[in-house]
TIDRENZA-533103 format. One line per 4 residues: number of its first residue (from 1); their letters; for each residue y, z, x of C-alpha. Coordinates in pm, 1 decimal, m for minus. Each point is the difference from the previous one (the first is absolute). Example, Ala and Ser with C-alpha at 12.3 -4.5 7.8 and 13.67 -1.06 7.14 Angstrom:
<sites>
1) as) m450.0/780.0/1230.0 ~ 344.0/m66.0/137.0
</sites>
This chain:
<sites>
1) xxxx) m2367.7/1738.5/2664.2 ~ m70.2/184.4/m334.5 ~ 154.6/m184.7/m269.1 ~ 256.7/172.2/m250.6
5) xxxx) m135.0/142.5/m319.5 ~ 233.5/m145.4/m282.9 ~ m71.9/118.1/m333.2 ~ 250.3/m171.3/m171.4
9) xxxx) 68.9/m293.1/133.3 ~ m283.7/m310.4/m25.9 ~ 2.3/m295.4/143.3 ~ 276.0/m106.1/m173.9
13) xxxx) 269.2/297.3/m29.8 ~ m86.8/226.0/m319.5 ~ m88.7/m164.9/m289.2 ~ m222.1/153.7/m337.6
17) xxxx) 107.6/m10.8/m375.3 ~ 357.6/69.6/m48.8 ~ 49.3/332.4/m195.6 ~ m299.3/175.8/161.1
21) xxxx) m19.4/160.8/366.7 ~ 59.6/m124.2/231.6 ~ 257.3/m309.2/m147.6 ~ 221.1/298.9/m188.8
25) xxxx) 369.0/m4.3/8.4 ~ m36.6/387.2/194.3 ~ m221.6/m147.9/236.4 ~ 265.7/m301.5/41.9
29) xxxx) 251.1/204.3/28.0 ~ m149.2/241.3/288.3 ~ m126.6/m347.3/172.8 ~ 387.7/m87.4/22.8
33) xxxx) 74.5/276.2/132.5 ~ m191.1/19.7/276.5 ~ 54.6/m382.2/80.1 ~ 383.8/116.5/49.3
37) xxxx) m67.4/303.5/167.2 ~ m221.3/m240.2/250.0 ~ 207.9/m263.1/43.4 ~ 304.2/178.0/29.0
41) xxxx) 189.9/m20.1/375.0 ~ 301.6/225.3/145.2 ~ 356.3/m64.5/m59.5 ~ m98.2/m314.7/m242.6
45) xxxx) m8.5/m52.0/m403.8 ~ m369.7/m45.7/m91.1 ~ 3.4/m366.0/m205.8 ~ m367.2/m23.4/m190.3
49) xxxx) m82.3/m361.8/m193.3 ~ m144.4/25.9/m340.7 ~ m180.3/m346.0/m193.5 ~ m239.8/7.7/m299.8
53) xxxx) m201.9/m247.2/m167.3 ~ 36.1/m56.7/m397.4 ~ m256.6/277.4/m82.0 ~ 98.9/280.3/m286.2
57) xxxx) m42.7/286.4/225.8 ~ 188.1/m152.8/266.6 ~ 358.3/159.1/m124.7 ~ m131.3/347.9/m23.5
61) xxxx) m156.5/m7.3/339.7 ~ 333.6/m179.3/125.5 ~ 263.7/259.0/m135.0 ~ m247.0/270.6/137.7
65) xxxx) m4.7/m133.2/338.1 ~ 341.5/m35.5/23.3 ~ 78.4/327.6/m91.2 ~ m228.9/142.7/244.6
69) xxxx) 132.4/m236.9/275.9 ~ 378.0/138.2/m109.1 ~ m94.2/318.9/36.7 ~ m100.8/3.7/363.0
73) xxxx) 382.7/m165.9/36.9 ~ m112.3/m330.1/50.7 ~ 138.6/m303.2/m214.5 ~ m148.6/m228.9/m225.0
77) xxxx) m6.7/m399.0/m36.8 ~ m194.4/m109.0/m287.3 ~ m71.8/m360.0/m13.4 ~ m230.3/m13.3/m354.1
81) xxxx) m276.9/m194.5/m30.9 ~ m74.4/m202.0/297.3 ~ m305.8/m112.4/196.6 ~ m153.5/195.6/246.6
85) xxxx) 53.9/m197.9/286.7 ~ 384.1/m28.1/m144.4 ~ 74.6/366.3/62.1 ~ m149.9/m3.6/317.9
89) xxxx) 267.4/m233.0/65.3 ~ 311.6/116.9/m157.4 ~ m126.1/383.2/239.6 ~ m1.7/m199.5/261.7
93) xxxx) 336.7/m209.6/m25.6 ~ 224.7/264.7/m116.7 ~ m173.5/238.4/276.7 ~ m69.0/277.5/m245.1
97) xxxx) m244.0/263.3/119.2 ~ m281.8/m68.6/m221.6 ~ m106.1/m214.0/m276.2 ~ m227.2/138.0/m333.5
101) xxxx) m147.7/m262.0/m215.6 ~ m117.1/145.6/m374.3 ~ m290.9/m254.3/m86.3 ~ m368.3/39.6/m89.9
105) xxxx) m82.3/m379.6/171.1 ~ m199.7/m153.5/m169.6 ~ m128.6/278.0/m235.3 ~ 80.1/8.1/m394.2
109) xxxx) 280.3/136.3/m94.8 ~ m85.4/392.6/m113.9 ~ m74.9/29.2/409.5 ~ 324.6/11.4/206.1
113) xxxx) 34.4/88.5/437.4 ~ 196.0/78.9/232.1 ~ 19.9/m188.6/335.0 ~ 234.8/67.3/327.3
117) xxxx) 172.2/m239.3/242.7 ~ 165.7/118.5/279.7 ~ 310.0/m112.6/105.3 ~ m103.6/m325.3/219.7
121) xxxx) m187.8/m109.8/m341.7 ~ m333.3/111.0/126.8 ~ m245.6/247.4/m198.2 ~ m58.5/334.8/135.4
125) xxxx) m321.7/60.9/195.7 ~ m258.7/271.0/m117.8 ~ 131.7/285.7/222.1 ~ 373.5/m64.6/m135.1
129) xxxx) m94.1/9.9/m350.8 ~ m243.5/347.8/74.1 ~ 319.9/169.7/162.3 ~ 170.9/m73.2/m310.3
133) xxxx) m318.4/143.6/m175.5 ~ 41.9/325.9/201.2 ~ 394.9/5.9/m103.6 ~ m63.5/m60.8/m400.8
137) xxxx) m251.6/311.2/60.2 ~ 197.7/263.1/165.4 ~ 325.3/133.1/m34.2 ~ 242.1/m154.2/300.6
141) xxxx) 122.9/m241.3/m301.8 ~ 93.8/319.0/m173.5 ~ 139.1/158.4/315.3 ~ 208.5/m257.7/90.2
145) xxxx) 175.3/m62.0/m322.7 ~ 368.9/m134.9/85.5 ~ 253.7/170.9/m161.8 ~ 150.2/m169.9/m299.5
149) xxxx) 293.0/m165.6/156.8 ~ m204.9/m268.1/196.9 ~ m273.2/m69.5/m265.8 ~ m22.0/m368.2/20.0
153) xxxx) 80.7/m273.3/m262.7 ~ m183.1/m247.8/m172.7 ~ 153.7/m368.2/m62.5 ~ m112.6/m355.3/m105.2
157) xxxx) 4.3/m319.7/198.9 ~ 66.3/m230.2/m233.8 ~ m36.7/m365.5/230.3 ~ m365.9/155.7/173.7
161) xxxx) m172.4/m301.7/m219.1 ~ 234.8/m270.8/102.0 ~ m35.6/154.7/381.8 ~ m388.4/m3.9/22.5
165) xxxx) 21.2/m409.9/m159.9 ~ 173.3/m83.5/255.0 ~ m193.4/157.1/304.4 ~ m283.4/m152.5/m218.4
169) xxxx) 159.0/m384.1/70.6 ~ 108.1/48.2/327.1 ~ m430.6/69.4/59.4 ~ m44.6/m382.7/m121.1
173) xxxx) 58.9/m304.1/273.0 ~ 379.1/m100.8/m48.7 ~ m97.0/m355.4/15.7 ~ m192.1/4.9/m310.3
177) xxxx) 32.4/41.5/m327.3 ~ m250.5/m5.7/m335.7 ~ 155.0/m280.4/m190.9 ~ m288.3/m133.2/m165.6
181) xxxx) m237.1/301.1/10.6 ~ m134.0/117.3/m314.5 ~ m61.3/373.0/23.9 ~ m141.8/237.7/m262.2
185) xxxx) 87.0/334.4/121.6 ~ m172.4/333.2/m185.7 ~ 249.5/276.5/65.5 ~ m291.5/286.3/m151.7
189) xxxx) 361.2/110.4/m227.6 ~ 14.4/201.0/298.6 ~ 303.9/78.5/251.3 ~ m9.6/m405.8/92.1
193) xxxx) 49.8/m141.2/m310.8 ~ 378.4/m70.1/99.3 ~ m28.7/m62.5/334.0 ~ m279.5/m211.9/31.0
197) xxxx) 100.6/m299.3/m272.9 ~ 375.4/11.6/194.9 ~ m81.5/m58.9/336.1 ~ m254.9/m351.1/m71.0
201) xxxx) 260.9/m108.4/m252.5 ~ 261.8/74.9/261.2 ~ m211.4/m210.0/244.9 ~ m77.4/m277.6/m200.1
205) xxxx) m322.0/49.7/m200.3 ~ m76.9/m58.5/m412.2 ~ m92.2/342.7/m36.0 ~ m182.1/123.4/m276.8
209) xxxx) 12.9/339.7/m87.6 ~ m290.2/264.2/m96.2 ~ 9.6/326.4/m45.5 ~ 369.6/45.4/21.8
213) xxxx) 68.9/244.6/m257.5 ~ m62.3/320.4/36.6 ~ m41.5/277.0/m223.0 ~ m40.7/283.6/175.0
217) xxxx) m363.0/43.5/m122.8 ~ m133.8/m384.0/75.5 ~ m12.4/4.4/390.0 ~ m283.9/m130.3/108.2
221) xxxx) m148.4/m44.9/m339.9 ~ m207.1/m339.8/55.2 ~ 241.5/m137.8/176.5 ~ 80.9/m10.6/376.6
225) xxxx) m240.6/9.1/289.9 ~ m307.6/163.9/m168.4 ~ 24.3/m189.4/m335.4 ~ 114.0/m368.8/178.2
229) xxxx) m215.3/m197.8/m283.8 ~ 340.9/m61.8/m202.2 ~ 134.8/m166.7/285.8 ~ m294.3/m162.7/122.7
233) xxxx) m2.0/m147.3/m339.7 ~ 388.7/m77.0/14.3 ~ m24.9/m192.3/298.6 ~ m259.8/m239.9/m138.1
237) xxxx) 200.3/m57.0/m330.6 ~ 293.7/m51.9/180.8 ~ m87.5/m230.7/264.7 ~ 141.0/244.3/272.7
241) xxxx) m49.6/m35.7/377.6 ~ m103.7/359.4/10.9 ~ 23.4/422.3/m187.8 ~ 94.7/273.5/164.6
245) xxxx) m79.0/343.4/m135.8 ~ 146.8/321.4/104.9 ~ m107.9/342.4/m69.1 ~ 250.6/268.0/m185.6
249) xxxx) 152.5/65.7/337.5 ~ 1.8/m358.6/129.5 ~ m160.9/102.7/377.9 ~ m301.2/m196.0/m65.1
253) xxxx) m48.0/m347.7/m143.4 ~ m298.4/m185.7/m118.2 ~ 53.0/m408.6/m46.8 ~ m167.7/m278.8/m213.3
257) xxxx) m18.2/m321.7/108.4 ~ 86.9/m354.0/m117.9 ~ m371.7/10.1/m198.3 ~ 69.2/323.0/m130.6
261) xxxx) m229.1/231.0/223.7 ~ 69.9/282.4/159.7 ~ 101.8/40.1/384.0 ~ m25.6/345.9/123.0
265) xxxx) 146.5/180.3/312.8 ~ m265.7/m96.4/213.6 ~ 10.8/m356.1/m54.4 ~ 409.3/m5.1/49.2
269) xxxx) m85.2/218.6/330.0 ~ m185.7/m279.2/139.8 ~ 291.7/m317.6/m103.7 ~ 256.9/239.1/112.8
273) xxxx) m136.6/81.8/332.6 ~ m144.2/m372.9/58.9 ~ 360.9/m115.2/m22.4 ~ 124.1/322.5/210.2
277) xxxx) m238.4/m85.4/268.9 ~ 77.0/m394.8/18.2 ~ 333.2/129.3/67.2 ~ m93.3/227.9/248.3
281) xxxx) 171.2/291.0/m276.4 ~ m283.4/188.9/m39.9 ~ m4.2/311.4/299.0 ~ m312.9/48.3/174.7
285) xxxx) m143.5/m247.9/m223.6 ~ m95.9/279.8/m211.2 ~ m35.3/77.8/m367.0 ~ 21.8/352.0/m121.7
289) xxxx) m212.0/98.3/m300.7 ~ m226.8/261.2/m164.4 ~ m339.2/25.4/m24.7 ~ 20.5/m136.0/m337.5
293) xxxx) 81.0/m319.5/93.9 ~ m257.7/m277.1/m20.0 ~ m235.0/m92.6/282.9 ~ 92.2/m389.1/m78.9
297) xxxx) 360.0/106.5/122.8 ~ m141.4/143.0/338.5 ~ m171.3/m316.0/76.8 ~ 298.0/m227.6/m81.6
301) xxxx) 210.6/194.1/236.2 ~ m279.4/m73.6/269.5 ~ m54.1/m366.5/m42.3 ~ 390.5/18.9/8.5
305) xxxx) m49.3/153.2/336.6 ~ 185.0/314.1/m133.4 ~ m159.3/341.0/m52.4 ~ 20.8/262.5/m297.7
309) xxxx) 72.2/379.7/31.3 ~ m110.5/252.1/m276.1 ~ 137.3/321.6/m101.5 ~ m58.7/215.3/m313.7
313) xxxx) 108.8/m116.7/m323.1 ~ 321.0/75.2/m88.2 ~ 332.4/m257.9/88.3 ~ 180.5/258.0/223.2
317) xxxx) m299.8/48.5/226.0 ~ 30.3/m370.0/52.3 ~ 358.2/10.9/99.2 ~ m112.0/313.0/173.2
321) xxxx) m214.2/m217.8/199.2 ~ 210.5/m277.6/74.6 ~ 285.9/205.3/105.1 ~ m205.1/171.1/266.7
325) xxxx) m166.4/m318.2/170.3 ~ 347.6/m243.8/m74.7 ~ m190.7/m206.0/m251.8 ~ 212.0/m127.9/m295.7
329) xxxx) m196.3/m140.0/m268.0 ~ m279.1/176.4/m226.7 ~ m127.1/114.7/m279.5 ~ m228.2/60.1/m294.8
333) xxxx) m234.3/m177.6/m258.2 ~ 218.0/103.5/m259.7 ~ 286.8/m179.8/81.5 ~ 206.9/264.2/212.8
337) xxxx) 134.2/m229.6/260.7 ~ 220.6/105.8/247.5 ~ 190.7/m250.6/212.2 ~ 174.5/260.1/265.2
341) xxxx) 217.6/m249.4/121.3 ~ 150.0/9.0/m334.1 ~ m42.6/321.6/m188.7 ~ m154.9/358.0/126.6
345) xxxx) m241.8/30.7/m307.0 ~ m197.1/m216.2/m216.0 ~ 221.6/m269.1/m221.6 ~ m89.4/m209.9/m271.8
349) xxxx) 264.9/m254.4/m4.8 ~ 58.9/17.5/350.2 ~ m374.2/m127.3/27.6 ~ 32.9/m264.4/m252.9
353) xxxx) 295.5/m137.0/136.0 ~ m185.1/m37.2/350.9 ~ m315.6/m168.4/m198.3 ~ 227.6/m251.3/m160.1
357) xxxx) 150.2/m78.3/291.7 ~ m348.1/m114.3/124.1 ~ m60.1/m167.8/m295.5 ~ 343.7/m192.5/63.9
361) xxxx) m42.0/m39.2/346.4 ~ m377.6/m122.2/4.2 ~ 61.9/m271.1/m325.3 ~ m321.2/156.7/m136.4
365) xxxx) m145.6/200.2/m308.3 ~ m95.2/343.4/35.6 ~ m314.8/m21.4/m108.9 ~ m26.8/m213.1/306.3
369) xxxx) 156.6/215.4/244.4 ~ m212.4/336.5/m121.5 ~ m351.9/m197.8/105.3 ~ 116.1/104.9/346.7
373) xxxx) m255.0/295.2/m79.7 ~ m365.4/15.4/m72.3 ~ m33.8/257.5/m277.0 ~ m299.4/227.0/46.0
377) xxxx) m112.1/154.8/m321.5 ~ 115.4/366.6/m81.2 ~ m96.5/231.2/m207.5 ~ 185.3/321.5/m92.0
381) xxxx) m138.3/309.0/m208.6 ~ 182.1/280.6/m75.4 ~ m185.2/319.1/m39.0 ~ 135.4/282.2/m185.9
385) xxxx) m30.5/385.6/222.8 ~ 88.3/336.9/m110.6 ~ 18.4/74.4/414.0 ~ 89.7/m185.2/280.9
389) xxxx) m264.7/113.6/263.2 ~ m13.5/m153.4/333.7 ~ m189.5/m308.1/m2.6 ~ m137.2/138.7/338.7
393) xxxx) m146.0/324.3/m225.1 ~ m183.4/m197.5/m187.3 ~ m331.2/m118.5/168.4 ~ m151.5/m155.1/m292.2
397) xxxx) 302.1/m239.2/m54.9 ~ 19.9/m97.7/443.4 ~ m353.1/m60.7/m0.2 ~ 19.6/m271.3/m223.3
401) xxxx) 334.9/m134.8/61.0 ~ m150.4/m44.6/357.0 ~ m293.1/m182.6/m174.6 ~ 152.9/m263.0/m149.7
405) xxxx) 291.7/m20.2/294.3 ~ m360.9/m105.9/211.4 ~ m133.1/m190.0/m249.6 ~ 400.1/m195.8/m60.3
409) xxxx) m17.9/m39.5/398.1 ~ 333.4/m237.1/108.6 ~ 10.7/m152.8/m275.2 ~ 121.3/272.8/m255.7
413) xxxx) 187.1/334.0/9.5 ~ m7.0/329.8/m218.2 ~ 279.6/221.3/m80.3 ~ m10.1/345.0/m174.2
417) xxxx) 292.5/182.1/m7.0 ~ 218.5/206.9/m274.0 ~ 284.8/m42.5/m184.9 ~ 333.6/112.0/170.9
421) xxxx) 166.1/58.9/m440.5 ~ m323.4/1.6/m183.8 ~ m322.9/243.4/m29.5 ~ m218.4/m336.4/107.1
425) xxxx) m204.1/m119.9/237.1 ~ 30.0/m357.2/116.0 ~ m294.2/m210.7/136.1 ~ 87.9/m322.5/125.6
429) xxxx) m283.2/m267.4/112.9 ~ 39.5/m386.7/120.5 ~ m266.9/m162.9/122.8 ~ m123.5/m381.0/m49.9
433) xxxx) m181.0/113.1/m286.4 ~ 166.3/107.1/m336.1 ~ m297.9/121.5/m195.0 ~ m168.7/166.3/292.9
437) xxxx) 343.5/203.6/103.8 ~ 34.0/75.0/m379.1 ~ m305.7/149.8/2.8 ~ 31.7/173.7/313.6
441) xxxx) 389.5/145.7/m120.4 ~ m163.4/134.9/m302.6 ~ m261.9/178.5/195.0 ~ 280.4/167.3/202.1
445) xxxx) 186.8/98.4/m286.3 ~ m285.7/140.0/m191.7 ~ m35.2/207.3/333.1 ~ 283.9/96.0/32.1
449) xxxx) m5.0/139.0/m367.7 ~ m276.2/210.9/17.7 ~ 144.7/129.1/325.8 ~ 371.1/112.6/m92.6
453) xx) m48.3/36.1/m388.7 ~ 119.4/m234.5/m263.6
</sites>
């Protein structure tokens, strides 16, 4: 089945520097139309979800997707800034037809993006999203203008916040609470930096506070999930049991432990589904991740006597995955962690709340509960292209990927693949060996170089 060409859309809705094509406000404006026109049903008032995180551009792209949306005649909710996973939630509850989230992740600020839920809180697969290519490029939108007594209306939901904290609680065990925990939380002065601190103080925890003032221009700006030395640092000064970092939209998390080091998605992969399978929670007694994810997490779920399933990176082609097999729990490296008994997408505070329950549960530190996985080492090179030729055209580049693949045998794995938002290249390599798979990744990228232009 041939695949649908998406020009737009990545792997992550649209995303690119706010200002310049494609994240304009006449590009935003067209996009809302045509998720409208789409979504749109007989005899029934189209009802379209709009949430933000605390980026600049984020009220420019709002008000122009809201007019676009009202002028297909379908009504607006705007919640503000809120995570992610929180409008995903709020689509789903009130039973609007879609949801649109305005965030960049975990980009800097000057980058802003455009993602769609539909309305059971799930993100649109690749064919959806290239139909609504097709609309934004021909003119049914303009054919099918409504006439200007049922243009829609835009209005604000002013208790969305309040809503999504307490969906948030109601994820954690009702017979526990956090008294005693000391939690530093790093909100990336991105769309959780009120939600986050309010439901573990609500539950019980010290919480102190980073990155929970944002600016409009400091998202993200080492802080959060990419920058989580502050709170790494903060957790040791502090004497806290453990640091959670989210990213600007709060669907991905990164923790520290007790000592201060980091504990990435993998690792909280294999605690998580140890627990899920001692409780006979975990379906199929499989994991769902991408082919990021580190070899060391492949052979925990084995000696577990569970299995892991790979898909392309990219969170929604895990959920993808799990949705068409019945697993429910997966994820990525980088701290997307979907629990799909709890939330359709990946959730930040949802998966801390479920680690701290462990930690509660099990009486133990996390640094404890993480050595459930072996780490193999990784190494990850980025390579700079000025075009994205198939890896397949490029004979050079195969032959010696399949080299060192032979020469890694079981014991190792190689990865080239490129960048769903960036002009890049990225060439992954664990092996048993850090120096040696160093060596070989730069090899690769040199390669690859030489091959598609620098």
């Amino acid at each position: 089945m041939k695949k649908p060409v998406r020009k737009l859309f990545g792997t992550d809705g649209v995303r690119g520097v706010a200002n310049i094509e494609p994240m304009t406000t006449e590009t935003a404006m067209r996009l809302g139309r045509a998720i409208a026109y789409l979504f749109h049903k007989e005899n029934h008032r189209g009802k379209i979800v709009i949430g933000k995180d605390t980026r600049l551009s984020g009220y420019m792209f709002e008000q122009a997707m809201a007019a676009g949306i009202c002028s297909m005649g379908a009504d607006v909710q705007l919640v503000g800034p809120l995570p992610t996973p929180g409008i995903a939630f709020i689509t789903s509850s009130m039973r609007a037809d879609a949801g649109v989230v305005i965030s960049a992740s975990h980009n800097p600020y000057q980058d802003n993006g455009i993602k769609i839920f539909a309305s059971d809180g799930f993100k649109l697969p690749d064919a959806m999203e290239a139909h609504i290519e097709e609309l934004m490029e021909s003119d049914e939108l303009d054919r099918n203008r409504p006439p200007a007594s049922d243009v829609g209306k835009a209005m604000r939901i002013d208790d969305a916040r309040g809503r999504y904290i307490v969906f948030l609680k109601n994820s954690f065990p009702r017979q526990m609470t956090l008294d005693g925990i000391k939690i530093v939380v790093d909100c990336a002065n991105g769309a959780a930096y009120r939600v986050a601190p309010a439901v573990l103080q609500e539950l019980g925890a010290t919480v102190y506070a980073l990155g929970d003032e944002p600016d409009g221009r400091n998202i993200n700006d080492h802080v959060g999930a990419l920058y989580p030395q502050a709170m790494c640092q903060a957790v040791v000064d502090l004497g806290a049991h453990v640091g959670i970092a989210l990213d600007g939209d709060a669907d991905r998390v990164i923790f520290a432990d007790e000592r201060g080091h980091i504990v990435d998605g993998d690792a909280i992969m294999a605690l998580c589904a140890q627990r899920m399978m001692r409780r006979g929670e975990l379906r199929h007694n499989t994991l769902v991740a991408t082919v990021m994810s580190n070899l060391g997490l492949e052979r925990a779920l084995q000696s577990m006597g569970g299995r892991l399933v790979r898909t392309q990176v990219g969170d929604r082609y895990v959920v993808e995955a799990m949705r068409q097999h019945g697993y429910n729990f997966g994820g990525e490296q980088s701290g997307h962690l979907i629990f799909l008994d709890h939330m359709t997408t990946g959730d930040g505070i949802v998966a801390a709340l479920q680690v701290l329950s462990v930690l509660i549960e099990q009486g133990r530190p996390l640094s404890e509960l993480a050595a459930v996985m072996h780490r193999y080492p990784q190494v990850l090179v980025n390579v700079k292209v000025k075009h994205k030729q198939p890896l397949e055209a490029l004979p050079s580049v195969q032959h010696l990927i399949s080299q060192i693949e032979e020469r890694l045998g079981s014991e190792g794995r190689v990865l080239v693949r490129y960048s769903g938002t960036e002009p890049k290249a990225r060439v992954m390599l664990e092996g048993p060996d850090e120096r040696l798979i160093s060596t070989y990744a730069h090899e690769i990228a040199e390669a690859l170089q030489q091959a598609c232009g620098a």
